[in-house]
C-alpha atoms as an extended CHARMM CRD file, in Angstrom:
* protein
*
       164  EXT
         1         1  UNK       CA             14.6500000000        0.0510000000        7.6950000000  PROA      1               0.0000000000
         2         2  UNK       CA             16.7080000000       -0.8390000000        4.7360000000  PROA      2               0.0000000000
         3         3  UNK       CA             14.2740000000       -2.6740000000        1.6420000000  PROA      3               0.0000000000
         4         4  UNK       CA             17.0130000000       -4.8980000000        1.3280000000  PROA      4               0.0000000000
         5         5  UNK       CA             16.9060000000       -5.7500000000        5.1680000000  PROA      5               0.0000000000
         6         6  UNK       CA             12.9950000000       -6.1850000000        5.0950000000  PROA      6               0.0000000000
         7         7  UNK       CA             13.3270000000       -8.2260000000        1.3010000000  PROA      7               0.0000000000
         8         8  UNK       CA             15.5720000000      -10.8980000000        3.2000000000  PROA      8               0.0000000000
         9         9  UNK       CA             13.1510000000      -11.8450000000        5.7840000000  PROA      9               0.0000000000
        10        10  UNK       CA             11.2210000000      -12.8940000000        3.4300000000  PROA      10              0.0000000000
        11        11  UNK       CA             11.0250000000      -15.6570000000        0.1670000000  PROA      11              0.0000000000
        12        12  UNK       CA             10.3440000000      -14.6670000000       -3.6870000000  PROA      12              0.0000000000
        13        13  UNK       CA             10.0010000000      -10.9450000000       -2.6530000000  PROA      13              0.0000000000
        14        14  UNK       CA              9.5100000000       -9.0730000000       -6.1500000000  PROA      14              0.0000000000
        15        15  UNK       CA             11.3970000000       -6.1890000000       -5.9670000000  PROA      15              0.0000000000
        16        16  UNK       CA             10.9220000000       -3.2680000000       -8.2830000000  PROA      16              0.0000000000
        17        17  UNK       CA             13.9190000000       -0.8190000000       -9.4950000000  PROA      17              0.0000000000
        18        18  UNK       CA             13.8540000000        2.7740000000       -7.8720000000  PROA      18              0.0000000000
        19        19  UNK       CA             11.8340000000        5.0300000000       -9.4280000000  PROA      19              0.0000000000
        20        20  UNK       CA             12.3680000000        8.5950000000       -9.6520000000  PROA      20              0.0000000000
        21        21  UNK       CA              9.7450000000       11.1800000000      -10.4230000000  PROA      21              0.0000000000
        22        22  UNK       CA              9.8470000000       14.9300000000      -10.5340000000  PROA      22              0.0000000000
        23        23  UNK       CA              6.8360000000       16.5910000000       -8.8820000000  PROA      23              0.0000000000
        24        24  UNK       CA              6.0660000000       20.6550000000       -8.7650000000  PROA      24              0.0000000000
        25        25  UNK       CA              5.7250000000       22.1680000000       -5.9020000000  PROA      25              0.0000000000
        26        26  UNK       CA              3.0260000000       21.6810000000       -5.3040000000  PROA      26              0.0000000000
        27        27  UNK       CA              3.1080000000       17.8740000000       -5.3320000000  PROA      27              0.0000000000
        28        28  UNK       CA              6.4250000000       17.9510000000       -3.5350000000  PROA      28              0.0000000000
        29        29  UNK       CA              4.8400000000       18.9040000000       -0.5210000000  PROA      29              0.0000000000
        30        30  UNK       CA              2.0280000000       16.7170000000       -0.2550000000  PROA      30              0.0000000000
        31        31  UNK       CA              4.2440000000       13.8720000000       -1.3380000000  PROA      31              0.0000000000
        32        32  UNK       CA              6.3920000000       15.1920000000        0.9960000000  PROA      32              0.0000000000
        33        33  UNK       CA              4.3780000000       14.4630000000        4.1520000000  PROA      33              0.0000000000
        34        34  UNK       CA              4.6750000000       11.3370000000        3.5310000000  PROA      34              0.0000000000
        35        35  UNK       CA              8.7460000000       11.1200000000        4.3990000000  PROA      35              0.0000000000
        36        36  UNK       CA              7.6710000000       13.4140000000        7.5260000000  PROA      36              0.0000000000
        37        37  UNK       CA              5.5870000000       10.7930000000        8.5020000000  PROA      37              0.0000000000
        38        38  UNK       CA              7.2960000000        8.3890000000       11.4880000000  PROA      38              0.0000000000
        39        39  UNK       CA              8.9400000000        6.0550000000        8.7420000000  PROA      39              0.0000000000
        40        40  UNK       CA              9.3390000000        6.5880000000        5.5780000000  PROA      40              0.0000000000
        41        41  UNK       CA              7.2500000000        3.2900000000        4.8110000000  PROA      41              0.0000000000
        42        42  UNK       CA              3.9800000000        2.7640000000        3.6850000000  PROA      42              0.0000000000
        43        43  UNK       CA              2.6680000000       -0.6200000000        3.7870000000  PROA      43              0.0000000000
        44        44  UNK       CA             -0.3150000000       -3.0160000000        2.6410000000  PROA      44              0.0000000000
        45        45  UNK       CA             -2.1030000000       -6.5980000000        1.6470000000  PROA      45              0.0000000000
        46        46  UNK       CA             -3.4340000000       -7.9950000000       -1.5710000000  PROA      46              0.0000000000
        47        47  UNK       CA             -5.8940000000       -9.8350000000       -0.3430000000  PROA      47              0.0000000000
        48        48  UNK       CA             -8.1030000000      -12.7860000000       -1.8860000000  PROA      48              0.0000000000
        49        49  UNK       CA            -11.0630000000      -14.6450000000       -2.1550000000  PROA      49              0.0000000000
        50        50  UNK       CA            -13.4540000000      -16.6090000000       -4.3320000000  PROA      50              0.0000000000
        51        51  UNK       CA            -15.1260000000      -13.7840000000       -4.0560000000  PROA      51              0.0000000000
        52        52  UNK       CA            -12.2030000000      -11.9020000000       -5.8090000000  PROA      52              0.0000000000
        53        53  UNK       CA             -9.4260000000       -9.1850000000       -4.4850000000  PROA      53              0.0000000000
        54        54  UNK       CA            -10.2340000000       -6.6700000000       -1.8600000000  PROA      54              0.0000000000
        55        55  UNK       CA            -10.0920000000       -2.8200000000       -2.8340000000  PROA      55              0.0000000000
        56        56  UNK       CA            -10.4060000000        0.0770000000       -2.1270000000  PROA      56              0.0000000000
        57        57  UNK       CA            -12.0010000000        3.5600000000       -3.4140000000  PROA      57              0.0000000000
        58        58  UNK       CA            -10.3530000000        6.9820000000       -3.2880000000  PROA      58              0.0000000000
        59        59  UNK       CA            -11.4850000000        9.2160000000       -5.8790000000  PROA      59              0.0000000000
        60        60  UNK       CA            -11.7250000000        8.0960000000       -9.1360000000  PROA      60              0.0000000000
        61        61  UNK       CA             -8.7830000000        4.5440000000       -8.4440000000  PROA      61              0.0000000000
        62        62  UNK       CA             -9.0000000000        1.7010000000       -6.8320000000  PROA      62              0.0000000000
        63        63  UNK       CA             -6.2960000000        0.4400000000       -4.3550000000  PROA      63              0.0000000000
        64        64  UNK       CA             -5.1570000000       -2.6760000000       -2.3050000000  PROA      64              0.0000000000
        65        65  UNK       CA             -5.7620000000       -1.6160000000        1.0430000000  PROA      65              0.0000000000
        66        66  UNK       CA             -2.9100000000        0.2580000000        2.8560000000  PROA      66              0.0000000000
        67        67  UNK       CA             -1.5520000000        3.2060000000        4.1750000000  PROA      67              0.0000000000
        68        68  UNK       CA              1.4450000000        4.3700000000        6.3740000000  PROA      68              0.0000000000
        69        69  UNK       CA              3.7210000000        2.0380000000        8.5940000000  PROA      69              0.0000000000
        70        70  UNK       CA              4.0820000000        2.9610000000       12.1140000000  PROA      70              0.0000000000
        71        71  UNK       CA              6.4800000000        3.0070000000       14.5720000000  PROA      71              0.0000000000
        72        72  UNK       CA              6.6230000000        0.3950000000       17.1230000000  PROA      72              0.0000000000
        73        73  UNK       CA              4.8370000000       -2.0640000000       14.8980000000  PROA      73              0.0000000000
        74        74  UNK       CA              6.3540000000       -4.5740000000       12.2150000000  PROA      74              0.0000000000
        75        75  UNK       CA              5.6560000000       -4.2090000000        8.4530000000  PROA      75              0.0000000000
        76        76  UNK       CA              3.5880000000       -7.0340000000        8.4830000000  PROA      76              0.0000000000
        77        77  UNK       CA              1.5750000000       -5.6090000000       11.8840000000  PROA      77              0.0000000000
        78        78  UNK       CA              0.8230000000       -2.2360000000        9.9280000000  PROA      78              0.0000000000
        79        79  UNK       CA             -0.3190000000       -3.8540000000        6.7160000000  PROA      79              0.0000000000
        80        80  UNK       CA             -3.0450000000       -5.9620000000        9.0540000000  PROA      80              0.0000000000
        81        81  UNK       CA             -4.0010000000       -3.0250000000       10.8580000000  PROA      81              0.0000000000
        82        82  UNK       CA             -4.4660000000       -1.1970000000        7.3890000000  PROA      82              0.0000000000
        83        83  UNK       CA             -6.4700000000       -3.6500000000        5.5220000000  PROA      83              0.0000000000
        84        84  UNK       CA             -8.8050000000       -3.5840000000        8.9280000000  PROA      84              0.0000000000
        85        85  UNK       CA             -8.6480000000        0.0300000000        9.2440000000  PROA      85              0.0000000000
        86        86  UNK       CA             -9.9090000000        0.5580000000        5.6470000000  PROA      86              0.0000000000
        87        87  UNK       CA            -12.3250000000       -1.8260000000        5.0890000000  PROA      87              0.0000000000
        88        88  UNK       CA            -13.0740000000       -4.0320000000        8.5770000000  PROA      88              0.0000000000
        89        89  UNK       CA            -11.5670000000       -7.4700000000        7.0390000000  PROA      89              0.0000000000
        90        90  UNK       CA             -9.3580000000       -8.9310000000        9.8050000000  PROA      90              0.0000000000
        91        91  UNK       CA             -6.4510000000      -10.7630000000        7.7650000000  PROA      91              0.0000000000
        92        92  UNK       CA             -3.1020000000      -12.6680000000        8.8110000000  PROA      92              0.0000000000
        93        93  UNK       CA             -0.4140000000      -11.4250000000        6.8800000000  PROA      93              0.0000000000
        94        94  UNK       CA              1.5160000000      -14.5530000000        5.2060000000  PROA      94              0.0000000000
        95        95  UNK       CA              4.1390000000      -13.4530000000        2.8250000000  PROA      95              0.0000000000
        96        96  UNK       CA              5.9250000000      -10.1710000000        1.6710000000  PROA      96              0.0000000000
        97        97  UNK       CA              5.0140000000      -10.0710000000       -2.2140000000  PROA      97              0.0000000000
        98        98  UNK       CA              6.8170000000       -6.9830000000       -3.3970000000  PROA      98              0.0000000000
        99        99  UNK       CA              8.7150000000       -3.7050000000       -1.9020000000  PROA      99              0.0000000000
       100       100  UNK       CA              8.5890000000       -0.5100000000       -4.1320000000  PROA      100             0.0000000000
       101       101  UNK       CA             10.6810000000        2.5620000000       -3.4920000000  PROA      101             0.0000000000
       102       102  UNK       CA             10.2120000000        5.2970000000       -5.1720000000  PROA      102             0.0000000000
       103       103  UNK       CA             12.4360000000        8.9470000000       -4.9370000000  PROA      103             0.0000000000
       104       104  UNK       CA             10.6970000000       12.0020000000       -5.0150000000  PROA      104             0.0000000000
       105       105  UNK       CA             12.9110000000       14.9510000000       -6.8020000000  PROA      105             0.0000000000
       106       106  UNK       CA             11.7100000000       18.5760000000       -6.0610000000  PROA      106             0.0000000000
       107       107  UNK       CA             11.3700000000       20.3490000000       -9.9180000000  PROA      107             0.0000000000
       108       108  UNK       CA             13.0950000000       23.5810000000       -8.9550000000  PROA      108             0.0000000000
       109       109  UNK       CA             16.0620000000       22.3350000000       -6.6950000000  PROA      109             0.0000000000
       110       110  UNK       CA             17.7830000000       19.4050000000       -5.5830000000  PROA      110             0.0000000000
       111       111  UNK       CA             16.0180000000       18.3560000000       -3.1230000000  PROA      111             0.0000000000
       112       112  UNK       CA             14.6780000000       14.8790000000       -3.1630000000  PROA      112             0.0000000000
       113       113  UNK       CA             13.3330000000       12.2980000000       -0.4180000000  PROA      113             0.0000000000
       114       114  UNK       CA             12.4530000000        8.2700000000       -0.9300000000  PROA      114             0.0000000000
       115       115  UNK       CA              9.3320000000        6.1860000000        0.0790000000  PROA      115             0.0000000000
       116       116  UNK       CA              9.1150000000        2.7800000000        0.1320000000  PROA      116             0.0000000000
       117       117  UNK       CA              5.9890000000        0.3890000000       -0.0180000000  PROA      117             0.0000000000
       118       118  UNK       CA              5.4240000000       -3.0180000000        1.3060000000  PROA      118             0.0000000000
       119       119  UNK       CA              3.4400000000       -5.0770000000       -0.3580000000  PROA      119             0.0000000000
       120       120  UNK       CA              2.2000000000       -8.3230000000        1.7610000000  PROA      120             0.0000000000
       121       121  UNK       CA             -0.2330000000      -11.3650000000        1.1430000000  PROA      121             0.0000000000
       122       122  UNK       CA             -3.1970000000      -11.2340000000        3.6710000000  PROA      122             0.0000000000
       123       123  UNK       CA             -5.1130000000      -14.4170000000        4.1670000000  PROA      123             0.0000000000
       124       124  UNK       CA             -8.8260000000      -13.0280000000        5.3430000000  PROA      124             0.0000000000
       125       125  UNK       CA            -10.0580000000      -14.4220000000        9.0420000000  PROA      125             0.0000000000
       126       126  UNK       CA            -13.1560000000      -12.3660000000        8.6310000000  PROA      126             0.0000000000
       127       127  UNK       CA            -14.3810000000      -11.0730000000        5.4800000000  PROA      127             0.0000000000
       128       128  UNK       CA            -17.0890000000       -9.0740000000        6.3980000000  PROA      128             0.0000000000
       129       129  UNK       CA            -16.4080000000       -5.6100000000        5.1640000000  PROA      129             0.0000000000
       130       130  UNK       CA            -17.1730000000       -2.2140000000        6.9810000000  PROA      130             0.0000000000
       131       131  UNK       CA            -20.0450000000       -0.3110000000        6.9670000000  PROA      131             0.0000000000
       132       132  UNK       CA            -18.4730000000        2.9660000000        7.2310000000  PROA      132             0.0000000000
       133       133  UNK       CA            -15.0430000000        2.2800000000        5.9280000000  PROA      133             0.0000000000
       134       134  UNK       CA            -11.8320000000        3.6490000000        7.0290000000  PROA      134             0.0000000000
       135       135  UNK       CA            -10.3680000000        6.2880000000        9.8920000000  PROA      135             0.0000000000
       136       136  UNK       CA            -11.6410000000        9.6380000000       10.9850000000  PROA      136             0.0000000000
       137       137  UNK       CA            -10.3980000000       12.0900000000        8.4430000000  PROA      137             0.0000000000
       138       138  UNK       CA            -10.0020000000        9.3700000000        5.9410000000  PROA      138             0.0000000000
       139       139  UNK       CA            -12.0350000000        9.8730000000        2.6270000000  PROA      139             0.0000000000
       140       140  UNK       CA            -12.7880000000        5.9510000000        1.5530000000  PROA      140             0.0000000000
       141       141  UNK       CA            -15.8160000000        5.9380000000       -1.3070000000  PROA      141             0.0000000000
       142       142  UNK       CA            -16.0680000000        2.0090000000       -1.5750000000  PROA      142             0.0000000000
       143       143  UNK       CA            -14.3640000000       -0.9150000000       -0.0450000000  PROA      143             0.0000000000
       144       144  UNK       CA            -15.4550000000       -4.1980000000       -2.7490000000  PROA      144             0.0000000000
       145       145  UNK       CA            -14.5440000000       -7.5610000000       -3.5450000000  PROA      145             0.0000000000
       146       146  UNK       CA            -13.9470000000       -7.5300000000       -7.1930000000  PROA      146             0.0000000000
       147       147  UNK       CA            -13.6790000000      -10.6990000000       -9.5440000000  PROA      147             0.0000000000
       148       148  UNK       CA            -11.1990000000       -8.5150000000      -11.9280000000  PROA      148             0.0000000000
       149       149  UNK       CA             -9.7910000000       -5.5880000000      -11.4570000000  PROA      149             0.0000000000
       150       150  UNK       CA            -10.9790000000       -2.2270000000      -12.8650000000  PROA      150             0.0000000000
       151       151  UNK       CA             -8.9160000000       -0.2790000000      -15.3710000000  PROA      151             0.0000000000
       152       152  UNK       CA             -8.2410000000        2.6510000000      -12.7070000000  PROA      152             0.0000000000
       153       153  UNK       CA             -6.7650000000        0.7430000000      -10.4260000000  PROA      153             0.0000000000
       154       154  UNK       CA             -3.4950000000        1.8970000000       -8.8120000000  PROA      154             0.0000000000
       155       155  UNK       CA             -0.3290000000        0.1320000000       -9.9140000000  PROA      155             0.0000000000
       156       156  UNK       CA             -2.8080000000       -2.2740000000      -11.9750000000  PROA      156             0.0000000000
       157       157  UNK       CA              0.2060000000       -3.9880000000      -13.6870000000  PROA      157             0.0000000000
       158       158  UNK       CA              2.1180000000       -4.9940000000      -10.6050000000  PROA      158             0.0000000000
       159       159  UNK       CA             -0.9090000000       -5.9890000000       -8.7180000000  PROA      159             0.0000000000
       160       160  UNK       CA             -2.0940000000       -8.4080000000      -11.9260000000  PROA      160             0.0000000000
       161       161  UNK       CA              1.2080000000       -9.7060000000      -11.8140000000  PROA      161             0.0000000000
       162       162  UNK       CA              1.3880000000      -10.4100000000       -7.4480000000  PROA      162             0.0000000000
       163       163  UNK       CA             -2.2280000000      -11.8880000000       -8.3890000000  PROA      163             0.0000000000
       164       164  UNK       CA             -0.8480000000      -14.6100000000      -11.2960000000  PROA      164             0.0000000000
């Protein structure tokens, strides 16, 4: 799916300028994958509480819950199934907050690929988090509520400003 076709569905959709970044590689194939994967998309939910935003640990960053879109299912259907796969909060996605796309140029040739990213507002139904978060074969450290967020979070300045 076009961003512009997904943006339109939706009101006050930030959308952020393409991006281009040239990886080794190295990085070009594991970034790579991600293109391979069934659609190009990767998708995902700020979500909050009183208790603050919901994130997730990988490593040494945070992130908003997320991971790749799948066929057969909406945007807004893979970002819920995310945020539960991650960290066991059931959510109903409400609004599309911001699409990123970003292209991927190879260092040593010309090839290049683009990935997009979804963004969504999830309103929590259940906000119990996991015990064991996340799917087989998926490395998840900590799933938290946090009242601010840390310095090393992912994409800190766009998710302060979906947050204001």
């Amino acid at each position: 799916m076009d961003p512009d076709d997904l943006i339109a569905r939706y009101d006050g959709v930030r959308a952020r300028p393409n991006k281009h970044e040239t990886l080794a590689p190295d990085r070009w194939e594991s970034a790579r994958s991600r293109e391979e994967h069934e659609t190009s998309w990767g998708v995902g939910a700020l979500v909050e509480t009183d208790a603050g935003v919901l994130l997730v640990q990988q490593g040494d960053k945070w992130f908003l819950p997320g991971g790749m879109h799948e066929r057969g299912e909406t945007h807004a259907e893979g970002a819920a199934r995310e945020v539960r796969e991650e960290t066991g909060v059931t959510v109903e996605i409400t609004d599309l907050l911001a699409v990123t796309e970003q292209t991927f140029v190879h260092a040593e040739d010309d090839r290049e690929f683009a990935f997009r990213f979804a963004t969504f507002r999830g309103e929590p139904t259940d906000t119990t988090l996991a015990t064991d978060p996340g799917i087989d074969g998926e490395t998840i450290d900590d799933v938290a509520w946090r009242e601010t967020l840390p310095e090393n979070t992912f994409d800190r300045d766009l998710v302060t400003r979906l947050r204001d």
